[in-house]
Biopython code that builds the backbone (N, CA, C, O; Angstrom):
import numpy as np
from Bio.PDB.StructureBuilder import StructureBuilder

atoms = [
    (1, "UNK", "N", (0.867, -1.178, 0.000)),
    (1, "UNK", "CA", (0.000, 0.000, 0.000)),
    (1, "UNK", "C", (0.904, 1.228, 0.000)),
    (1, "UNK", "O", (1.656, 1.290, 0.973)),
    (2, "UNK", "N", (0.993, 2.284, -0.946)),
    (2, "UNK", "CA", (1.471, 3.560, -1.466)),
    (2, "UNK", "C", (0.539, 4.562, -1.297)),
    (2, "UNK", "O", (-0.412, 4.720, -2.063)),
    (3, "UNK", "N", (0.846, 5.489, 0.011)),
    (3, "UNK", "CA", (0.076, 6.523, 0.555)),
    (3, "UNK", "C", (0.568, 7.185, 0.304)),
    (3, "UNK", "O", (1.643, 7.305, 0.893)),
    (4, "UNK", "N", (0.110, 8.502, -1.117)),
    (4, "UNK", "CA", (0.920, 9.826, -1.250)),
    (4, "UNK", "C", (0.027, 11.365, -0.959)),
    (4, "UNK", "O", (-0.894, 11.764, -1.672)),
    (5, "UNK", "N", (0.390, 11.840, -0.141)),
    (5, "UNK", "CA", (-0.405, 13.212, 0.646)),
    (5, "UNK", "C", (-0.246, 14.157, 0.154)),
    (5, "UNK", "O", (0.949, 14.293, -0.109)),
    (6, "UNK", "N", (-1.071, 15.296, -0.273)),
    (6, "UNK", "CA", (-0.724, 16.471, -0.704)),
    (6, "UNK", "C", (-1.803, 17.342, 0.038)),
    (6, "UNK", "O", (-2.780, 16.964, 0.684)),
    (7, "UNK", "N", (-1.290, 18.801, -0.274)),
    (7, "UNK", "CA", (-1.849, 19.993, 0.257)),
    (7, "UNK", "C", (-1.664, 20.743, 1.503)),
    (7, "UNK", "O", (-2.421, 21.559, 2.030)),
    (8, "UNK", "N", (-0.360, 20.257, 1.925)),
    (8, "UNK", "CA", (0.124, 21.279, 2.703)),
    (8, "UNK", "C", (0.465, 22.504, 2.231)),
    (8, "UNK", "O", (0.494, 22.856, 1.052)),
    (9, "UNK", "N", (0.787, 23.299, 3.442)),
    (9, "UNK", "CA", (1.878, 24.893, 3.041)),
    (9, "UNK", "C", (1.540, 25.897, 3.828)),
    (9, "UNK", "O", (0.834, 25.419, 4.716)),
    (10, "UNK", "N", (1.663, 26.995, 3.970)),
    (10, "UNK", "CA", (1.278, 28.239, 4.443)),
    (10, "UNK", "C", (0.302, 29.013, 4.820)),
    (10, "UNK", "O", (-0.019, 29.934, 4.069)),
    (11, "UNK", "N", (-0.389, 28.817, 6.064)),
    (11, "UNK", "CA", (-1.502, 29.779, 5.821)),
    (11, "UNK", "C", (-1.721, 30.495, 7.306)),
    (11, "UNK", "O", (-1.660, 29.852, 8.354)),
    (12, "UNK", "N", (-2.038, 32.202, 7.227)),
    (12, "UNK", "CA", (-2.526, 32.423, 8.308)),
    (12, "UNK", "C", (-3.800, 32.042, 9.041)),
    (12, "UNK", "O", (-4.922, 31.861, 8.568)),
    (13, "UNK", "N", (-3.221, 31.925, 10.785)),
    (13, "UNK", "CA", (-4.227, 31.820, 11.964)),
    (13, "UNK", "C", (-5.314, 32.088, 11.131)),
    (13, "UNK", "O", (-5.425, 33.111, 10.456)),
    (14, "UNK", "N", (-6.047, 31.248, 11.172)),
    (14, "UNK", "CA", (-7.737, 31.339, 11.303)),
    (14, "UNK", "C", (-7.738, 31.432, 9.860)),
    (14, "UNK", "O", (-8.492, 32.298, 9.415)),
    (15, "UNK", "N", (-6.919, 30.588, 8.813)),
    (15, "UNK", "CA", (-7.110, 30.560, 7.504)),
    (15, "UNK", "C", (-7.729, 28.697, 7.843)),
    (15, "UNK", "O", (-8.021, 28.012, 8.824)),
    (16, "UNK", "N", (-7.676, 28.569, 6.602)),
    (16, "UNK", "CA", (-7.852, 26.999, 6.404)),
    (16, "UNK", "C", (-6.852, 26.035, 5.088)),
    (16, "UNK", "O", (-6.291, 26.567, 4.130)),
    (17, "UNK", "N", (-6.857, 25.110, 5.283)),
    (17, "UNK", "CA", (-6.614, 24.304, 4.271)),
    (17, "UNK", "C", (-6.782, 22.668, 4.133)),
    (17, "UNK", "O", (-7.072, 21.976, 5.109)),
    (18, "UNK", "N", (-6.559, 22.105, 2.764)),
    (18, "UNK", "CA", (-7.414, 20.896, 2.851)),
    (18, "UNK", "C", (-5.825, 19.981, 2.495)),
    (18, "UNK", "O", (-4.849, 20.312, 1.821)),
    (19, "UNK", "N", (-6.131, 18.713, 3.300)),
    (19, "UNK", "CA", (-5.172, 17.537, 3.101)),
    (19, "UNK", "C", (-5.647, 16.877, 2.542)),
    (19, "UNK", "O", (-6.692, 16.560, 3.110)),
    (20, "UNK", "N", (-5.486, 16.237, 1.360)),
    (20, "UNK", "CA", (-5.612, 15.048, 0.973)),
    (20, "UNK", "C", (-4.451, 13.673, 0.110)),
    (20, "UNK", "O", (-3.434, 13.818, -0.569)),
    (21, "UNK", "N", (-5.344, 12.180, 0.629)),
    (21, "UNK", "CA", (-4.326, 11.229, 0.122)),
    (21, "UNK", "C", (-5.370, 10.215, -0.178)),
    (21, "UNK", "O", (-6.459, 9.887, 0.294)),
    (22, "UNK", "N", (-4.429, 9.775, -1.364)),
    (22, "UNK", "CA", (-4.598, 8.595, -1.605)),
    (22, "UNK", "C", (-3.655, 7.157, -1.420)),
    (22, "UNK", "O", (-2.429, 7.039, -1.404)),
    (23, "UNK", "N", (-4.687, 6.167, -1.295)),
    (23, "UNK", "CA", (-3.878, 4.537, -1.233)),
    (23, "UNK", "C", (-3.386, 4.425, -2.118)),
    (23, "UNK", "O", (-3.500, 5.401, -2.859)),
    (24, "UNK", "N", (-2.699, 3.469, -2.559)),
    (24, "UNK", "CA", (-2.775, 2.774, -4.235)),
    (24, "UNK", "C", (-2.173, 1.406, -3.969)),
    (24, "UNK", "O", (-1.911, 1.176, -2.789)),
    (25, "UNK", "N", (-1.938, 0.571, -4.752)),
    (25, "UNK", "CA", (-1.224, -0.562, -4.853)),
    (25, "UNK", "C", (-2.867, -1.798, -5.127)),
    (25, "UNK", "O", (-3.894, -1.581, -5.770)),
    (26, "UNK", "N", (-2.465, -2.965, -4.360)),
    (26, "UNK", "CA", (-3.371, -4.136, -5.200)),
    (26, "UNK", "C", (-3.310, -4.984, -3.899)),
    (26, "UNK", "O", (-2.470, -5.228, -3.033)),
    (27, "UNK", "N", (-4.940, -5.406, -4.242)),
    (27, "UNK", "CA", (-4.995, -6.982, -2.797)),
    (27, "UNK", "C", (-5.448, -6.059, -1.668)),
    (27, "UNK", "O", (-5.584, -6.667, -0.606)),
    (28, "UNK", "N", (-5.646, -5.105, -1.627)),
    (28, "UNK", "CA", (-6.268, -4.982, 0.174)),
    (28, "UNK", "C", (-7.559, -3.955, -0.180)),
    (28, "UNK", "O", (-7.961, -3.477, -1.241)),
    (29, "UNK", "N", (-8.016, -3.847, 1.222)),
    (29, "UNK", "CA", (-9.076, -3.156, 1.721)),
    (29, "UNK", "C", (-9.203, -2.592, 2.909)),
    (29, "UNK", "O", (-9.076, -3.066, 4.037)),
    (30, "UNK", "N", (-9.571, -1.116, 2.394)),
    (30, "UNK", "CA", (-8.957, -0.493, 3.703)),
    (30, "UNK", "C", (-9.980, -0.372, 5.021)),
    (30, "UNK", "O", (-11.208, -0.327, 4.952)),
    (31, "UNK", "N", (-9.086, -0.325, 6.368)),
    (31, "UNK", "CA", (-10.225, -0.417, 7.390)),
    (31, "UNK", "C", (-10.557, 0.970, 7.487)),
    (31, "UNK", "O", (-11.669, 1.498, 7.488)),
    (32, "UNK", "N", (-9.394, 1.486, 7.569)),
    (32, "UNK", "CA", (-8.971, 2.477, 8.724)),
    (32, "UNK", "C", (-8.514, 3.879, 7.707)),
    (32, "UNK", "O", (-7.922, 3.317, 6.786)),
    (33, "UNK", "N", (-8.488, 5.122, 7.454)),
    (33, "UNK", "CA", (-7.262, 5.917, 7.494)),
    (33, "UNK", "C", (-7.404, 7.439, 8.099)),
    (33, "UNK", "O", (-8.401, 8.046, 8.494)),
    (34, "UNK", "N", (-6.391, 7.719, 8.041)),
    (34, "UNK", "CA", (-6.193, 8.688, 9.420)),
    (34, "UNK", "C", (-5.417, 9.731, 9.197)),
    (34, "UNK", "O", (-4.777, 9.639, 8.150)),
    (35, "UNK", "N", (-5.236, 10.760, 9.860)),
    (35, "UNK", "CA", (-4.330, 11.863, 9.771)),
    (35, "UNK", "C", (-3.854, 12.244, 11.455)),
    (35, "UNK", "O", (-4.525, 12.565, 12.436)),
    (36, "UNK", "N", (-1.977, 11.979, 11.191)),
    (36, "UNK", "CA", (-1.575, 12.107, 12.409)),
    (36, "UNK", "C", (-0.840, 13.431, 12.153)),
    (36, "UNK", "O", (-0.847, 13.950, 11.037)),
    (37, "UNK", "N", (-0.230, 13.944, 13.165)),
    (37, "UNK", "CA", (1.142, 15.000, 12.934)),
    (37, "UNK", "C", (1.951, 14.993, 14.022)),
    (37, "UNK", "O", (1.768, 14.549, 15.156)),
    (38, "UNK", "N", (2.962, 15.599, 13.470)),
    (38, "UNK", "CA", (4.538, 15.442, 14.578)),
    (38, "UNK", "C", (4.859, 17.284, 14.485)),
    (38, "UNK", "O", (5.402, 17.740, 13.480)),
    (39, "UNK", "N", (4.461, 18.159, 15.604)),
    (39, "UNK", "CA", (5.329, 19.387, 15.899)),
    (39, "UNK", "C", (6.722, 19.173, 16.449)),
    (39, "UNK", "O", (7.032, 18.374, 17.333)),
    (40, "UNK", "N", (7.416, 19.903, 15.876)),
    (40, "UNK", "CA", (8.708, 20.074, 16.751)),
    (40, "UNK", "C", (9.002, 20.111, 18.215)),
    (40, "UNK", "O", (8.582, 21.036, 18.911)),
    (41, "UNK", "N", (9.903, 18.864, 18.832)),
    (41, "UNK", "CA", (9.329, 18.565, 20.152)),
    (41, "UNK", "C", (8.262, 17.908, 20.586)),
    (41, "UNK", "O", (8.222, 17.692, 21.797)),
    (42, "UNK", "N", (7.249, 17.472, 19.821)),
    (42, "UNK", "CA", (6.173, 17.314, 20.475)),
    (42, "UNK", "C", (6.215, 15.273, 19.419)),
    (42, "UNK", "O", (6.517, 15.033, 18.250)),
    (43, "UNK", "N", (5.758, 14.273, 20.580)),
    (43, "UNK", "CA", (6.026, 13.305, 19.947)),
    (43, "UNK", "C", (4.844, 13.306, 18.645)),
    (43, "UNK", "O", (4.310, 14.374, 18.345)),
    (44, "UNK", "N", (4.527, 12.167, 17.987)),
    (44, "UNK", "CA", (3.087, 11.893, 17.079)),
    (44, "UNK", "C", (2.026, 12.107, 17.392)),
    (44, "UNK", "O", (1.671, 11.855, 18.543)),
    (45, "UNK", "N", (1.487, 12.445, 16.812)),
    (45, "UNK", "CA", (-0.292, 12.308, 17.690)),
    (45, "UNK", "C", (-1.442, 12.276, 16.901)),
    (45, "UNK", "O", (-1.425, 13.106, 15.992)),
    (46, "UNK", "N", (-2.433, 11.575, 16.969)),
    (46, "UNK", "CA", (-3.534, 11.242, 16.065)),
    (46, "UNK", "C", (-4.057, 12.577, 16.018)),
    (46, "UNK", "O", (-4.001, 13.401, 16.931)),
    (47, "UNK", "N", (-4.688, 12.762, 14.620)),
    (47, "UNK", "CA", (-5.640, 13.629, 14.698)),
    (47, "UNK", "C", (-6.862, 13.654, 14.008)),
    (47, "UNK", "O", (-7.767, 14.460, 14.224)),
    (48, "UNK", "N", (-6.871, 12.738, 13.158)),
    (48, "UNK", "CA", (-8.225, 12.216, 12.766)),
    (48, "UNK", "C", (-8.726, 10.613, 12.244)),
    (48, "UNK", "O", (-7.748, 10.316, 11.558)),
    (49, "UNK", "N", (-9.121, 10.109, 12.210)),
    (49, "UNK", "CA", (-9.537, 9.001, 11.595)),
    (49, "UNK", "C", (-11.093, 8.849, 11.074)),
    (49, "UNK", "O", (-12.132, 9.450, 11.347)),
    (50, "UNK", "N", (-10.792, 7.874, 10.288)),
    (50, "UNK", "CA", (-11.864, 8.008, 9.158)),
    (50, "UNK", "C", (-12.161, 6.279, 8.953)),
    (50, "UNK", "O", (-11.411, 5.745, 8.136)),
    (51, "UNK", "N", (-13.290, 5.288, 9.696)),
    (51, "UNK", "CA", (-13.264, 3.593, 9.144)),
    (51, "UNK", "C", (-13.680, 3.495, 7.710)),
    (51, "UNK", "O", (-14.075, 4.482, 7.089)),
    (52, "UNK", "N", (-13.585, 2.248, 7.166)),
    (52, "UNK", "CA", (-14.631, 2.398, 5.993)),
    (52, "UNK", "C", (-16.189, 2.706, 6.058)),
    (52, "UNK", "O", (-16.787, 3.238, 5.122)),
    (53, "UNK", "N", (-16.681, 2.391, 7.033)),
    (53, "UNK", "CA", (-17.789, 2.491, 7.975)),
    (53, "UNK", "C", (-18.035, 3.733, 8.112)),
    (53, "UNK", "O", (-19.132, 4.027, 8.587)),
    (54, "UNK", "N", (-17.159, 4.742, 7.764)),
    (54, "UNK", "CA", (-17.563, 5.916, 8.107)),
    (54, "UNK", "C", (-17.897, 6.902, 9.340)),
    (54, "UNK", "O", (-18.443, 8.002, 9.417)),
    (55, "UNK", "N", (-17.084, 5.641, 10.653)),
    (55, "UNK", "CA", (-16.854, 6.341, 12.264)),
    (55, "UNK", "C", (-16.184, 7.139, 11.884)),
    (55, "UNK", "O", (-15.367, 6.813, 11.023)),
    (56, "UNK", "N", (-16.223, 8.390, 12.301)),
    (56, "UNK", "CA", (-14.683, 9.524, 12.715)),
    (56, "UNK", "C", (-14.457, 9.041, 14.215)),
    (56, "UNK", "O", (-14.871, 8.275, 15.084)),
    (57, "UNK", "N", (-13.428, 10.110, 13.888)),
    (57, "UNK", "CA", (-12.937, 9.991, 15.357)),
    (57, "UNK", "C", (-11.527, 11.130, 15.520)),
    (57, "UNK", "O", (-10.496, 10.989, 14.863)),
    (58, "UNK", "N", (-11.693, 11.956, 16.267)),
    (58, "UNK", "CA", (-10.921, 13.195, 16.177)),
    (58, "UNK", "C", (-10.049, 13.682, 17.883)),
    (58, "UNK", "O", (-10.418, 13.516, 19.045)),
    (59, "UNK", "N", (-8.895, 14.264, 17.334)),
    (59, "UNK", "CA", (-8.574, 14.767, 18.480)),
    (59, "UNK", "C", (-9.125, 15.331, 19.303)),
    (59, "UNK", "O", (-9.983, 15.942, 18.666)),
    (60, "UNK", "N", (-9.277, 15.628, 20.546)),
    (60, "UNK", "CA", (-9.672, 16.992, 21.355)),
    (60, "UNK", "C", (-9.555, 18.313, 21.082)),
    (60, "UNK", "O", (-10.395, 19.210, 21.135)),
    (61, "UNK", "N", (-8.136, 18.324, 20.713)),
    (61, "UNK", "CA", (-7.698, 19.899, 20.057)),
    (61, "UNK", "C", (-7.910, 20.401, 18.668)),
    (61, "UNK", "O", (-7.505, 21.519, 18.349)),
    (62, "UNK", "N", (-8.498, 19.659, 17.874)),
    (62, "UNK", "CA", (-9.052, 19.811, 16.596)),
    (62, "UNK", "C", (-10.482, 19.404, 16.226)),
    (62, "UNK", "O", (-10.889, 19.345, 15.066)),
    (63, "UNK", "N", (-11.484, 19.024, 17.736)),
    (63, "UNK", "CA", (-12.760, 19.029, 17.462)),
    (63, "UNK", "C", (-13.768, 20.341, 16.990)),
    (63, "UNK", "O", (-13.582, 21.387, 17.612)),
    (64, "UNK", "N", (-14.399, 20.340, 16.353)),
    (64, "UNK", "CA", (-15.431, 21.558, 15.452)),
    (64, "UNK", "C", (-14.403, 22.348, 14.788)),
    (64, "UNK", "O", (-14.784, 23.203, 13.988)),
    (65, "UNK", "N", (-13.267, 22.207, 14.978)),
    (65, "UNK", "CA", (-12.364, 22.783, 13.787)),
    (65, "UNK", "C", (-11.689, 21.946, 12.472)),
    (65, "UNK", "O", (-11.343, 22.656, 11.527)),
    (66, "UNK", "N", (-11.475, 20.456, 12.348)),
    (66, "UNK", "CA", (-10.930, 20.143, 11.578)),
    (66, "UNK", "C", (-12.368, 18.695, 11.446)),
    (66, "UNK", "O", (-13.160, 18.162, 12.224)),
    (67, "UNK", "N", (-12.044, 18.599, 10.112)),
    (67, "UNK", "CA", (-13.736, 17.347, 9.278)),
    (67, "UNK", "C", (-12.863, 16.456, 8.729)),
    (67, "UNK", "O", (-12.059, 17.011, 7.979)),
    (68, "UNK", "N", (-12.718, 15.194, 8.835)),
    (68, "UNK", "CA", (-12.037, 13.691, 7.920)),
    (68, "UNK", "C", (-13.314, 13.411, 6.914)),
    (68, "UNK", "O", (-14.455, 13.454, 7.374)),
    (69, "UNK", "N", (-13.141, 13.201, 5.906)),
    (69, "UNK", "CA", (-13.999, 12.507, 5.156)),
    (69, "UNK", "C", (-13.038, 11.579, 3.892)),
    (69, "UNK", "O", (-11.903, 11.943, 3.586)),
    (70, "UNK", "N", (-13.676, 10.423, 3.292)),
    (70, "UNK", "CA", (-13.199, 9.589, 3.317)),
    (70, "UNK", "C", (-14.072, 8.943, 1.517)),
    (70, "UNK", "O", (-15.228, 9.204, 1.183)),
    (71, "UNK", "N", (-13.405, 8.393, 0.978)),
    (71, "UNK", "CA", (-13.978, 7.629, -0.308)),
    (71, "UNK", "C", (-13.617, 6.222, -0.738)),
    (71, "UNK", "O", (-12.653, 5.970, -1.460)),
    (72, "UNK", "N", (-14.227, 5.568, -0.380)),
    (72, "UNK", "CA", (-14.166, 3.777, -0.085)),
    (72, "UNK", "C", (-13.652, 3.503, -1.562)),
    (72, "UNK", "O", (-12.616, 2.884, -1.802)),
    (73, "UNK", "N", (-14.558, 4.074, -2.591)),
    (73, "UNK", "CA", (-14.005, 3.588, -3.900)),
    (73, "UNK", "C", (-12.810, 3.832, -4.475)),
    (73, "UNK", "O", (-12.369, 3.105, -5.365)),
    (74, "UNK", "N", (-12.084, 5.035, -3.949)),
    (74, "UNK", "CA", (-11.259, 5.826, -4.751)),
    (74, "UNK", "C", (-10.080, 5.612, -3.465)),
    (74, "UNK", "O", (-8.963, 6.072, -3.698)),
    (75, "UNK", "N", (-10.281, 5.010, -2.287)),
    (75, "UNK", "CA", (-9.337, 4.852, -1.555)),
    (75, "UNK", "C", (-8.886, 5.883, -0.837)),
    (75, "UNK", "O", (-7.948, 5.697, -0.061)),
    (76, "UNK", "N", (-9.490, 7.174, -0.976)),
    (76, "UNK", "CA", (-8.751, 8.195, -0.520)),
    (76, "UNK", "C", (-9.181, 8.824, 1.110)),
    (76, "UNK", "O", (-9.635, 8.179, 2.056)),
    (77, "UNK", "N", (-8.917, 10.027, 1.051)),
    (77, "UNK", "CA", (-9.191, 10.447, 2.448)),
    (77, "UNK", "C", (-8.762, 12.157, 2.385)),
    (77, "UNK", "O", (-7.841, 12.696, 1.772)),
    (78, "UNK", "N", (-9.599, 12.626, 3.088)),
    (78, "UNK", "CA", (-9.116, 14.318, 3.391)),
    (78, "UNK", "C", (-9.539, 14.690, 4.571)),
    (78, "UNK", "O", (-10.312, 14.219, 5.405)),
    (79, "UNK", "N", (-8.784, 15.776, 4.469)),
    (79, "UNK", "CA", (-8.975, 16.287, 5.679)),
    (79, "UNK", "C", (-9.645, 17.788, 6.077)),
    (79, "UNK", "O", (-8.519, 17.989, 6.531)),
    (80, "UNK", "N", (-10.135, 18.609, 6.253)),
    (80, "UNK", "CA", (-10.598, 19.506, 5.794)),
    (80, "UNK", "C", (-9.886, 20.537, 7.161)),
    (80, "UNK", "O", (-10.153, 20.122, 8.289)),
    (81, "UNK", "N", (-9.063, 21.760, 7.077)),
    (81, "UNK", "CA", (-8.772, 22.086, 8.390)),
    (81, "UNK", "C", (-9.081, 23.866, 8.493)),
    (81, "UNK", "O", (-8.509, 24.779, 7.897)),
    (82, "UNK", "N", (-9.948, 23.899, 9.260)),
    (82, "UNK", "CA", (-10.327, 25.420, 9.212)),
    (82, "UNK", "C", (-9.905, 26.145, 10.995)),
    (82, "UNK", "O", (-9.410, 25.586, 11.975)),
    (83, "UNK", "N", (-10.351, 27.514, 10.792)),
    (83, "UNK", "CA", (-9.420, 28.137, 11.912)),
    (83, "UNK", "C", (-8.435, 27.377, 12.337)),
    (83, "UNK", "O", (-8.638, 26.741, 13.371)),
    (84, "UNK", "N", (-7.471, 27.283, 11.833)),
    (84, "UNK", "CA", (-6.337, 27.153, 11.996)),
    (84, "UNK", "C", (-5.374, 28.224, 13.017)),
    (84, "UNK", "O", (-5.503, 29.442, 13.141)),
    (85, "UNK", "N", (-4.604, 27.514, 13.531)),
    (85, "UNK", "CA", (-4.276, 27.753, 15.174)),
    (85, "UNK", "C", (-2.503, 27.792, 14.431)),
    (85, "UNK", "O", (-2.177, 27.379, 13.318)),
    (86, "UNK", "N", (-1.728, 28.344, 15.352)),
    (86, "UNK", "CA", (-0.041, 28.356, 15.081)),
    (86, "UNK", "C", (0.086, 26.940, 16.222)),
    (86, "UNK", "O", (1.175, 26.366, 16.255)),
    (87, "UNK", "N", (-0.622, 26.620, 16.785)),
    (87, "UNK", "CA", (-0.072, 25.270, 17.442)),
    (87, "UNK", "C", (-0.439, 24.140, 16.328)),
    (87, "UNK", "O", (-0.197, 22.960, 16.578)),
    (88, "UNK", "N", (-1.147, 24.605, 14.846)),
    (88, "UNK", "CA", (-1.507, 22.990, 14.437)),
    (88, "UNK", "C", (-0.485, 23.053, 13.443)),
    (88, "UNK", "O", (-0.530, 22.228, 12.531)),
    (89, "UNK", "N", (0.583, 24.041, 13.480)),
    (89, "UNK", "CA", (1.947, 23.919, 12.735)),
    (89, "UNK", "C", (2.458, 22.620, 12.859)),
    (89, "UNK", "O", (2.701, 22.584, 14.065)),
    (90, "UNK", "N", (2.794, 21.483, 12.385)),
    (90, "UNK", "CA", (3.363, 20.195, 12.152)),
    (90, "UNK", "C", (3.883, 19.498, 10.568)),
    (90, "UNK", "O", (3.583, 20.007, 9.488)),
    (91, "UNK", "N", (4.612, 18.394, 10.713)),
    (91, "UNK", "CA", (4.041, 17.946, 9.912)),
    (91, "UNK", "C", (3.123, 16.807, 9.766)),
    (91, "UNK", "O", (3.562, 15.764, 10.251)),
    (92, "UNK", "N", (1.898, 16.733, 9.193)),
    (92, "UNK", "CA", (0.463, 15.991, 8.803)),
    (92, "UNK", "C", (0.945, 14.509, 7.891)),
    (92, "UNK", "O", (1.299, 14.492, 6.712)),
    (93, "UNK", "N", (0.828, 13.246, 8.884)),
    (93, "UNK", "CA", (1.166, 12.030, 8.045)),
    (93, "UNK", "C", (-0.079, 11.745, 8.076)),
    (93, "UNK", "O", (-0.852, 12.156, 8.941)),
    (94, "UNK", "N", (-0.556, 10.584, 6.575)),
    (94, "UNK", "CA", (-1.203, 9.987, 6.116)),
    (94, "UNK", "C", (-0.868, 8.776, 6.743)),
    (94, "UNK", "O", (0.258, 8.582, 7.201)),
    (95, "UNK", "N", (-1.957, 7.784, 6.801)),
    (95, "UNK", "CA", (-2.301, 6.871, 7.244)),
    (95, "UNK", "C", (-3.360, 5.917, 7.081)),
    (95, "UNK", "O", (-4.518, 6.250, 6.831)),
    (96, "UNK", "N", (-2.950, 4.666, 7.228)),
    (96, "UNK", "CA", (-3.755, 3.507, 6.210)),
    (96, "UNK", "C", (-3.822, 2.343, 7.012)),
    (96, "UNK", "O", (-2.726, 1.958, 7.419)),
    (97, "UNK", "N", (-5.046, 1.517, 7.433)),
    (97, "UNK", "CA", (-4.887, 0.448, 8.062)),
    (97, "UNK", "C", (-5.278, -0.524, 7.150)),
    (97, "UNK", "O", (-5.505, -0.019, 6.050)),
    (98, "UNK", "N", (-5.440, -1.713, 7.187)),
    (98, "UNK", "CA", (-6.221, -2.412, 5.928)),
    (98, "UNK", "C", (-6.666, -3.873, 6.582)),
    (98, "UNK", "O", (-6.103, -4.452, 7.511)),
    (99, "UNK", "N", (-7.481, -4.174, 6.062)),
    (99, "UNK", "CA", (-8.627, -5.460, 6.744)),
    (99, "UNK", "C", (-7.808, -6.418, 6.273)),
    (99, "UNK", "O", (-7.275, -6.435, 5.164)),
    (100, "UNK", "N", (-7.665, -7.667, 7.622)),
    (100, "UNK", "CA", (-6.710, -8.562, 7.813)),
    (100, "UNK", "C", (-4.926, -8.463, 8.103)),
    (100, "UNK", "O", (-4.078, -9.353, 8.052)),
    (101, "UNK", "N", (-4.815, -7.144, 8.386)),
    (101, "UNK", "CA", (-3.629, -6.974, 8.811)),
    (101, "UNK", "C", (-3.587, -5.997, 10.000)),
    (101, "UNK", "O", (-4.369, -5.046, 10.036)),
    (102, "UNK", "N", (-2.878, -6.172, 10.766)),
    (102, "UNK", "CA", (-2.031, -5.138, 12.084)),
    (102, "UNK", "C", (-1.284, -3.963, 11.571)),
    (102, "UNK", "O", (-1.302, -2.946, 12.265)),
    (103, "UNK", "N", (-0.541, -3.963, 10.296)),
    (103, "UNK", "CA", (0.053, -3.240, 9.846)),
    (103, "UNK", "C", (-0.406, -1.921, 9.642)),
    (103, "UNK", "O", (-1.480, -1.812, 9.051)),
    (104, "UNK", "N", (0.193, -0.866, 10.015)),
    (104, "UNK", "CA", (0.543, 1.091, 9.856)),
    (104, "UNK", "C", (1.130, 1.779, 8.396)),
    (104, "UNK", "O", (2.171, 2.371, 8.112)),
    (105, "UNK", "N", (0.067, 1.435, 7.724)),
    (105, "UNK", "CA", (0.958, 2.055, 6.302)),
    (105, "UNK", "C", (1.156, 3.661, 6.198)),
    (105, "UNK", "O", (0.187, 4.370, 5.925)),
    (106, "UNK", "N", (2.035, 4.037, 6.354)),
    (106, "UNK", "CA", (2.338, 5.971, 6.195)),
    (106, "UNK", "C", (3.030, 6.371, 4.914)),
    (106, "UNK", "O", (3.950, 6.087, 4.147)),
    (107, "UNK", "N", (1.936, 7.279, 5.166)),
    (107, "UNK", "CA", (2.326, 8.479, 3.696)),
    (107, "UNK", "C", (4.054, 9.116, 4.126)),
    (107, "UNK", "O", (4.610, 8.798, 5.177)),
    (108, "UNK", "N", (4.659, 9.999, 3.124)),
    (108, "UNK", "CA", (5.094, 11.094, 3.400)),
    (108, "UNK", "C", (4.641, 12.601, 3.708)),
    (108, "UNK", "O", (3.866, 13.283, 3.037)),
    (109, "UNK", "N", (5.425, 13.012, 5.082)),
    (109, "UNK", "CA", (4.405, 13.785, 5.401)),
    (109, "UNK", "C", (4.450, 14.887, 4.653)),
    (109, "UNK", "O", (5.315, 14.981, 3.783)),
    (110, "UNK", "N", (3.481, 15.950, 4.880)),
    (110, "UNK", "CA", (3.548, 17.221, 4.121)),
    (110, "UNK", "C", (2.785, 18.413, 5.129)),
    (110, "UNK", "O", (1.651, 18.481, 5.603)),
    (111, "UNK", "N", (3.839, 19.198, 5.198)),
    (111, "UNK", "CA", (3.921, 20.718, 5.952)),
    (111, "UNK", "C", (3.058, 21.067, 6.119)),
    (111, "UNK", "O", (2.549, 21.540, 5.103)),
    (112, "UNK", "N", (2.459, 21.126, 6.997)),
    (112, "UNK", "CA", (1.768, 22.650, 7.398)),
    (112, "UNK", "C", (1.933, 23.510, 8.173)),
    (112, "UNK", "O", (1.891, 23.032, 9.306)),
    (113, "UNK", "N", (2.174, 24.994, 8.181)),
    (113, "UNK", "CA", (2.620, 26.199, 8.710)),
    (113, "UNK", "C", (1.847, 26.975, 9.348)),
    (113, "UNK", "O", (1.251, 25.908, 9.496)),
    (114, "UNK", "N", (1.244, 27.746, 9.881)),
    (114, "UNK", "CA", (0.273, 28.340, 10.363)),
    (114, "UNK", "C", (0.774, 29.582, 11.080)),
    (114, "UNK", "O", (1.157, 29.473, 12.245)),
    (115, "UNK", "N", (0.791, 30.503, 10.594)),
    (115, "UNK", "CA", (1.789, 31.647, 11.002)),
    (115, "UNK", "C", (0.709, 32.845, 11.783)),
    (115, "UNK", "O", (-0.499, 32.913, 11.556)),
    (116, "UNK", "N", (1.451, 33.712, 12.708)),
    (116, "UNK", "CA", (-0.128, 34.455, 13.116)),
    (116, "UNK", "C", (-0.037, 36.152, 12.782)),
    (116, "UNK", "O", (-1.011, 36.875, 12.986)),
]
sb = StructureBuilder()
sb.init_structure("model")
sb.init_model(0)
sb.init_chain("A")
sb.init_seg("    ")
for serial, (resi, resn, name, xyz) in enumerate(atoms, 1):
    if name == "N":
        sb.init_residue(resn, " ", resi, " ")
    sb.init_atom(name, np.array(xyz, "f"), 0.0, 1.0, " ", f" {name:<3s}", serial, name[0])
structure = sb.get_structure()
């Protein structure tokens, strides 16, 4: 499974912007995918998930501000992130679980800045 993320970059406090990724490769089905990030200093940390099922499931610090939505057919996943905060400066990994495996498939991550 080949998770490639785009739509990071630059934006001021209380701007927004949208993440999105897709799976690719052959043979699976996905359970799970998710959006984590890593700030400087600060270890990993979930920040959204998305089942095929269509549970979310979201951080604390990004509830009524950031939306996961998700496309079973097309494999993909986004993220939608509005008022944007200088603490959600990180970088945003993609993430993929897939039915019948334990395995953590990750994107490369991609920037986001949030300047005030």
């Amino acid at each position: 499974v080949q998770l490639q993320a785009s739509g990071g970059g630059l934006v001021q406090a209380g701007g927004s912007l949208r993440l999105s990724c897709a799976a690719s490769g052959s043979g699976f089905s996905i359970a799970r995918m998710g959006w984590y990030r890593r700030a400087p200093g600060i270890e990993r940390e979930l920040v959204a998930t998305i089942t095929s099922g269509g549970s979310t499931h979201y951080a604390d610090s990004v509830k009524g501000r950031f939306t996961i939505s998700g496309d079973n057919f097309k494999n993909t996943v986004s993220l939608q992130m509005n008022s944007l905060k200088r603490e959600d400066t990180a970088v945003y990994y993609c993430n993929a679980e897939v039915i019948g495996s334990t395995m953590h498939y990750w994107g490369k991550g991609t920037l986001v800045t949030v300047s005030s």
